[in-house]
C-alpha positions as CSV (number, residue, x, y, z in Angstrom):
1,X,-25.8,2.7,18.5
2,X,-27.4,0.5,16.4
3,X,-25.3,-2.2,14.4
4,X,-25.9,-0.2,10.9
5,X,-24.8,2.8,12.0
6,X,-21.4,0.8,13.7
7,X,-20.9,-0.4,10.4
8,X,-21.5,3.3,8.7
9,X,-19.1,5.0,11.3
10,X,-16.3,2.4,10.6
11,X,-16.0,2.8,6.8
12,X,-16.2,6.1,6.9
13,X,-13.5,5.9,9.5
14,X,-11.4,3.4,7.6
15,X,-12.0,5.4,4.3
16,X,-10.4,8.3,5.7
17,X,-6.9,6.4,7.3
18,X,-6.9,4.7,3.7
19,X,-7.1,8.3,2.2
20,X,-4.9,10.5,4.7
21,X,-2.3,7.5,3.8
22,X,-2.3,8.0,0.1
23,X,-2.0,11.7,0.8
24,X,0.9,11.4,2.8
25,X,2.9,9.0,1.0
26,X,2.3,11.4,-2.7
27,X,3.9,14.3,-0.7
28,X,6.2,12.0,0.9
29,X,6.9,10.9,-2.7
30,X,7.0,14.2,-4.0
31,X,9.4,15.3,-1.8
32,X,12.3,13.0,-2.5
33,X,11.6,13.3,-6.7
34,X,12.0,17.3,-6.2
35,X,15.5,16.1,-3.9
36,X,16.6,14.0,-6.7
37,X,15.2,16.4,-9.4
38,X,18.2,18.8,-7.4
39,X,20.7,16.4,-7.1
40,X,21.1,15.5,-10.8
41,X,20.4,18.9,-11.5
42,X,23.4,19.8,-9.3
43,X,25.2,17.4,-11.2
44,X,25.1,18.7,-14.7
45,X,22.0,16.6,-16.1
46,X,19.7,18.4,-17.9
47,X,16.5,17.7,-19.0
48,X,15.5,16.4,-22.6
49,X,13.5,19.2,-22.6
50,X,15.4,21.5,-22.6
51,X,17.6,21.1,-25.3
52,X,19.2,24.5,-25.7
53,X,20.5,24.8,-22.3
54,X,18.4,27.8,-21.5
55,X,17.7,28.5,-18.2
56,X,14.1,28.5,-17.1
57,X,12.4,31.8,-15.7
């Protein structure tokens, strides 16, 4: 293997670790916002949003 093609093969390599980490730490993210969305939620606090206490569909 010649040393371009070393070089080629390792950032692509490195490029996807870097990019399968991001991944898993936003659905790693997402997962405890959604938990904490449900705790406060479970707790009585509403959204801003939703200012006439309507529940969504």
């Amino acid at each position: 293997m010649s040393a371009h093609a070393l070089y080629v093969t390792a950032a692509y390599a490195i490029t996807a670790v870097v990019l399968a980490g991001l991944i898993g730490w936003i659905l790693l993210d997402q997962r405890a916002r959604k938990r904490e969305l449900a705790e406060l939620e479970a707790a009585g606090v509403r959204r801003r949003s939703d200012k006439a206490g309507t529940p969504k569909p």
